[in-house]
C-alpha positions as CSV (number, residue, x, y, z in Angstrom):
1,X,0.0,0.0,0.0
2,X,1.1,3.7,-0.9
3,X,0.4,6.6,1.1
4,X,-1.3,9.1,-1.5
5,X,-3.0,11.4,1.0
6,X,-2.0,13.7,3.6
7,X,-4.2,14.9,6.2
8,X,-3.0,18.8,7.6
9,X,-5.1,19.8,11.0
10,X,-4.9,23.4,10.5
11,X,-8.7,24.7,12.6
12,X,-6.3,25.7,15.6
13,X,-6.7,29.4,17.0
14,X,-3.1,30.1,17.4
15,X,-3.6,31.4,20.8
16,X,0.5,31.6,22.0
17,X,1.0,33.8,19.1
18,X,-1.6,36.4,20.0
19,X,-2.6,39.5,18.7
20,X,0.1,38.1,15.5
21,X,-3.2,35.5,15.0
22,X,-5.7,37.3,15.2
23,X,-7.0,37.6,11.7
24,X,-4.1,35.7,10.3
25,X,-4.1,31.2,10.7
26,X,-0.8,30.7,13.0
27,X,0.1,28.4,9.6
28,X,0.6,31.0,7.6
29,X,3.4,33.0,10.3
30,X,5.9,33.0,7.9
31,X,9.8,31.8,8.5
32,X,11.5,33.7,6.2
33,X,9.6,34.1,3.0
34,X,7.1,31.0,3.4
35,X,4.4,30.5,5.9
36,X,4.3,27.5,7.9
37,X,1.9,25.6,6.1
38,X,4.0,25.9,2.9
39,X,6.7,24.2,4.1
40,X,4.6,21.5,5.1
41,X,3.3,21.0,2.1
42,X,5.8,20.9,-0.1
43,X,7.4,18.3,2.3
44,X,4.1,16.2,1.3
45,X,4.9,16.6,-1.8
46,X,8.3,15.5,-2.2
47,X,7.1,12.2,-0.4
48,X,5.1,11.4,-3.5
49,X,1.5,12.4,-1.6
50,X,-1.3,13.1,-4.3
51,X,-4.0,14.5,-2.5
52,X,-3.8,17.3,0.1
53,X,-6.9,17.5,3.2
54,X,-7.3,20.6,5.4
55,X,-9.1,20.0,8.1
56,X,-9.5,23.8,8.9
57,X,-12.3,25.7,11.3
58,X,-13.3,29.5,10.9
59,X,-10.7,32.5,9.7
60,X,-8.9,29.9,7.8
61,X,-9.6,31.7,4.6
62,X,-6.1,33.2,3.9
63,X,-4.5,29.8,4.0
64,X,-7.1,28.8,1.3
65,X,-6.0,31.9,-1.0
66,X,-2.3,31.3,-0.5
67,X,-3.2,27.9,-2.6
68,X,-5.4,29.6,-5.3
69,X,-4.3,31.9,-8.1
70,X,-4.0,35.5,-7.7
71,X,-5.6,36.5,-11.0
72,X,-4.7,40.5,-10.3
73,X,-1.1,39.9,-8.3
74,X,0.0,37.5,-11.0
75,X,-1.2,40.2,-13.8
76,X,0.9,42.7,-11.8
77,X,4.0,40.7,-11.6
78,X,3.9,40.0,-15.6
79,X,2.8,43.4,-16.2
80,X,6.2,44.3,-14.3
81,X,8.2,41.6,-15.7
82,X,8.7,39.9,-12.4
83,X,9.3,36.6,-14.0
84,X,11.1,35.1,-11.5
85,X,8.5,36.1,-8.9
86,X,5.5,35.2,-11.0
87,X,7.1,31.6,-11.4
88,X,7.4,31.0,-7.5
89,X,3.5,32.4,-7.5
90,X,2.0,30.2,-9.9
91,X,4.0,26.9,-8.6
92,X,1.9,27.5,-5.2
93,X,-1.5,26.6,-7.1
94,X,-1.2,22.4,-7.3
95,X,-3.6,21.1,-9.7
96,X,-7.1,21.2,-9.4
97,X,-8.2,18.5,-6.6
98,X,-5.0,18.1,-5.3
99,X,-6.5,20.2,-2.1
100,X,-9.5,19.8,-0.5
101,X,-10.7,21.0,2.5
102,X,-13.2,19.6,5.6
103,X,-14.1,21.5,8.8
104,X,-13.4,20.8,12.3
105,X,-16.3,22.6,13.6
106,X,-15.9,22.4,17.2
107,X,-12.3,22.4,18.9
108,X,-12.3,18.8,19.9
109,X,-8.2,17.8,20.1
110,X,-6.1,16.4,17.3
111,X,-7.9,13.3,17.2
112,X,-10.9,14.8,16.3
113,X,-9.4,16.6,13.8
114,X,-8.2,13.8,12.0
115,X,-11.3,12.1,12.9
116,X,-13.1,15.1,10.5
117,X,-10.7,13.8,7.4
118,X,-12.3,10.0,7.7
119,X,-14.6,10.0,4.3
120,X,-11.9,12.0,2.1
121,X,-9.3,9.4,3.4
122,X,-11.3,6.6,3.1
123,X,-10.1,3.0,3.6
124,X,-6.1,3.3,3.1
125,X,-3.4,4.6,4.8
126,X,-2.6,8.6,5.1
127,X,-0.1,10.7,6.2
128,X,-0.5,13.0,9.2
129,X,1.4,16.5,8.9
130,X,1.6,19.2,12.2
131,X,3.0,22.5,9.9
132,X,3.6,23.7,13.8
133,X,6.8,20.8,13.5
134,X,9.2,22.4,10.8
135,X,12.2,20.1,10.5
136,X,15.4,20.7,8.4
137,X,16.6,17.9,6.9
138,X,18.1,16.6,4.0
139,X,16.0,14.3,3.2
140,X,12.6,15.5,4.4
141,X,10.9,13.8,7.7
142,X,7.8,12.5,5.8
143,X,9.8,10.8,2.8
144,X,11.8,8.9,5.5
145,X,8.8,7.4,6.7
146,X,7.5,6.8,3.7
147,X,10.3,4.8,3.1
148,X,10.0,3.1,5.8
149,X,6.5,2.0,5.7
150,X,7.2,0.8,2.3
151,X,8.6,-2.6,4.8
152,X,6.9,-2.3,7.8
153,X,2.7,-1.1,5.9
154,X,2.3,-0.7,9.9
155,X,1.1,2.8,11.8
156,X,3.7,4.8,12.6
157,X,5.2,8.0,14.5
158,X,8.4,10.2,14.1
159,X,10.0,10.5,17.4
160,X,12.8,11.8,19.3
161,X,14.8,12.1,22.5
162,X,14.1,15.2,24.7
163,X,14.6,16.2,28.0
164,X,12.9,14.1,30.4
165,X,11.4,17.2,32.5
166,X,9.8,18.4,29.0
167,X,7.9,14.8,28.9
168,X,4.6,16.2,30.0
169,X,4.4,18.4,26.6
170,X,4.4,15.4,24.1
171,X,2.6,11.8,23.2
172,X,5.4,9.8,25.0
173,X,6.5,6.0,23.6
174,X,7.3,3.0,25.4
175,X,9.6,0.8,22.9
176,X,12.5,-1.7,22.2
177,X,15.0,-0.2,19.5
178,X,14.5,-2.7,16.4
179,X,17.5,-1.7,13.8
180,X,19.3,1.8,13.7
181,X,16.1,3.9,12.9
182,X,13.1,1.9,14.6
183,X,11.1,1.6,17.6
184,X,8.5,-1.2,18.1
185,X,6.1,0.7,20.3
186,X,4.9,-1.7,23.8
187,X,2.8,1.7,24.9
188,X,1.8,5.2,24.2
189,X,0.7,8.2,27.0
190,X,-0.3,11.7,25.9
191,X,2.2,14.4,28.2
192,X,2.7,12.4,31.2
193,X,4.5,13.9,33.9
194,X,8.2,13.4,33.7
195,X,8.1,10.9,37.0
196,X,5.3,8.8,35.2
197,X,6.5,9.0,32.1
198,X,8.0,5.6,30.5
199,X,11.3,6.9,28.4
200,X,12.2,10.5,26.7
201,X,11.2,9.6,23.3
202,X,8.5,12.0,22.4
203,X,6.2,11.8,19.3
204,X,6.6,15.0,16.9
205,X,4.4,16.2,14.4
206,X,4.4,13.4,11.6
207,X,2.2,10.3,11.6
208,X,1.5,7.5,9.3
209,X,-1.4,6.1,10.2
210,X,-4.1,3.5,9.0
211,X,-7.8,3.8,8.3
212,X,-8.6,1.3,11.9
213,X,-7.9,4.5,13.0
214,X,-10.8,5.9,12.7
215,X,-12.9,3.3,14.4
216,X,-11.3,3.9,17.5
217,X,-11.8,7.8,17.1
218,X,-15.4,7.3,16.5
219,X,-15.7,6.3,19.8
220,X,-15.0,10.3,20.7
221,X,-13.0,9.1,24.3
222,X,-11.7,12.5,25.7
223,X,-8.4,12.2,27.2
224,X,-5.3,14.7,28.7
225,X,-6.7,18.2,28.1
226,X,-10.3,17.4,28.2
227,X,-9.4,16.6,24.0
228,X,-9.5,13.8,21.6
229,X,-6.0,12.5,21.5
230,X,-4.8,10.5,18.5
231,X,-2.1,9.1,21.3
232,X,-4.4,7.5,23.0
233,X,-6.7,5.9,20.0
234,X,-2.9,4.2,18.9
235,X,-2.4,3.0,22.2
236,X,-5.6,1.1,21.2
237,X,-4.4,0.5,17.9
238,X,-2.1,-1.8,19.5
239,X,-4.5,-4.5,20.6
240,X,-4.4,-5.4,16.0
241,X,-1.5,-3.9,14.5
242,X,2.2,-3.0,15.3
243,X,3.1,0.5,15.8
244,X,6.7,1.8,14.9
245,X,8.6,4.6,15.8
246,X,10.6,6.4,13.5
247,X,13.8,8.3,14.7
248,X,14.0,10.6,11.7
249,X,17.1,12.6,10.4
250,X,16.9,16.7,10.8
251,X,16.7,19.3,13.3
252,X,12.7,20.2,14.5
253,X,11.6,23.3,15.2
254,X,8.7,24.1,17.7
255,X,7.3,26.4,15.6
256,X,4.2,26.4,18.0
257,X,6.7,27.8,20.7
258,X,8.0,31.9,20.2
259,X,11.4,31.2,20.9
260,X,11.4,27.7,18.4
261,X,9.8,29.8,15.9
262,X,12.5,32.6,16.2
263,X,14.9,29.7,15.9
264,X,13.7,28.4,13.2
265,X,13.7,31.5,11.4
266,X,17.3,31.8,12.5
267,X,18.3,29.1,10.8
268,X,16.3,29.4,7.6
269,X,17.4,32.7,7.4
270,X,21.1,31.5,7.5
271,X,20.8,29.4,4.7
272,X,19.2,32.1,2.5
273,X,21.9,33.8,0.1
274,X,20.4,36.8,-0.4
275,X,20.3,38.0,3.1
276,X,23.1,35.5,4.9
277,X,25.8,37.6,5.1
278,X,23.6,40.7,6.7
279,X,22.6,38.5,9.1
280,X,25.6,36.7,10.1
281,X,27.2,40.5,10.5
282,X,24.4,41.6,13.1
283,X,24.1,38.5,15.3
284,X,28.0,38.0,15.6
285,X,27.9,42.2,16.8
286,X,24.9,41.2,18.9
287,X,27.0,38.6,20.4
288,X,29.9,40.7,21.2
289,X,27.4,43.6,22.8
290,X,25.9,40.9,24.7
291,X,29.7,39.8,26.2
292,X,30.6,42.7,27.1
């Protein structure tokens, strides 16, 4: 089986980034020159996913435009001869039905979000993308898995090692290592606190999941947070199917967090030609002020 959809739960209200999200989805806070979402995407893409689903709430209408044609901008831009420009536009706009988008009309937790996708996905498996988790990596975090699953056709979660007093802010795994990149997962607890909790190895934003899934989400069974948790319906999962973690390649960035997201555009921003050198200049002089 090939994963060929990708499921994005993008109905959150961006609350730690207030007033910034207000009016504007905390998806679209750009790093850089792209917006959250973006990034995302195009990571979908690359991993050979054919259909995109937004599961999206109220306000979410600016992310819809930023994958629709600009009739007037991209009239401007020729108009101008902004070729390069009007290139980079028109490559946001996949093909029609490549996007479609569901509502999450009542702010019911990540499981309920993907819960909302369940007749667009249909019965095979699908990819799970958090744009709030932007990782750098060669070889980006969702074709890895792909990869993967390609051997295992099982459920799985990317994961890594953090601090064990952060454990109570992540789906926490309880696993043997099987080979250099895999987890079999024995057990799975939404943010446990760090004496409970049964390793470091905390689940980040990218899932492969399949469509038993849903049966156990139907169920609506609130858990940490008063929420639907997707955690806890894979701890279910268990009972029929191996679950694997995936210890993926890259740096994440918390983009959900002020400081990861200023990191993130730190690094970005580093890589970026046109402005690098700029850059580099002010936050080595920062540095030095800061020393002294």
């Amino acid at each position: 089986m090939k994963i060929k959809k990708a499921v994005f739960p993008v109905a959150g209200l961006g609350t730690r980034f207030l007033p910034a999200t207000k009016a504007l989805p905390k998806e679209m806070l750009p790093v850089v020159d792209k917006p959250l979402i973006q990034y995302a995407v195009e990571e979908a893409l690359a991993a050979g996913i054919e259909q995109i689903i937004f599961v999206t709430g109220r306000g979410k209408e600016a992310l819809e435009d930023h994958f629709d044609h600009s009739h007037e901008l991209e009239s401007i831009l020729e108009g101008r001869g902004k070729e390069e420009t009007l290139k980079i536009m028109e490559a946001l706009v996949p093909e029609t039905g490549t996007i479609v988008y569901t509502r999450q009309n009542k702010p019911l937790g990540l499981g309920h979000a993907i819960w909302c996708a369940r007749d667009v996905v249909g019965n095979e498996p699908f990819a799970v993308l958090l744009a709030d988790d932007l990782v750098k990596a060669d070889t980006p975090v969702l074709s890895q898995m792909v990869n993967a699953f390609e051997a295992t056709q099982s459920s799985m979660v990317a994961v890594m090692e953090v601090e064990p007093s952060q454990t109570d802010k992540y789906g926490i795994v309880d696993g043997e290592r099987e080979g250099e990149k895999m987890i079999r997962i024995r057990g799975l607890v939404e943010k446990p606190e760090p004496s409970a909790a049964p390793s470091n190895q905390a689940i980040i934003g990218r899932y492969i999941l399949t469509p038993e899934i849903f049966e156990l989400l139907e169920k609506k069974e609130f858990g940490a947070g008063g929420e639907i948790q997707i955690t806890d319906a894979m701890e279910k999962l268990l009972a029929t199917q191996e679950i694997y973690g995936y210890l993926f390649e890259g740096t994440r960035f918390d983009c959900g967090d002020k400081a990861g997201f200023q990191m993130a555009n730190i690094a970005y921003a580093l890589e970026n030609p046109d402005i690098n050198g700029r850059l580099m200049a002010y936050l080595k002089d920062l540095l030095k002020d800061e020393e002294r």
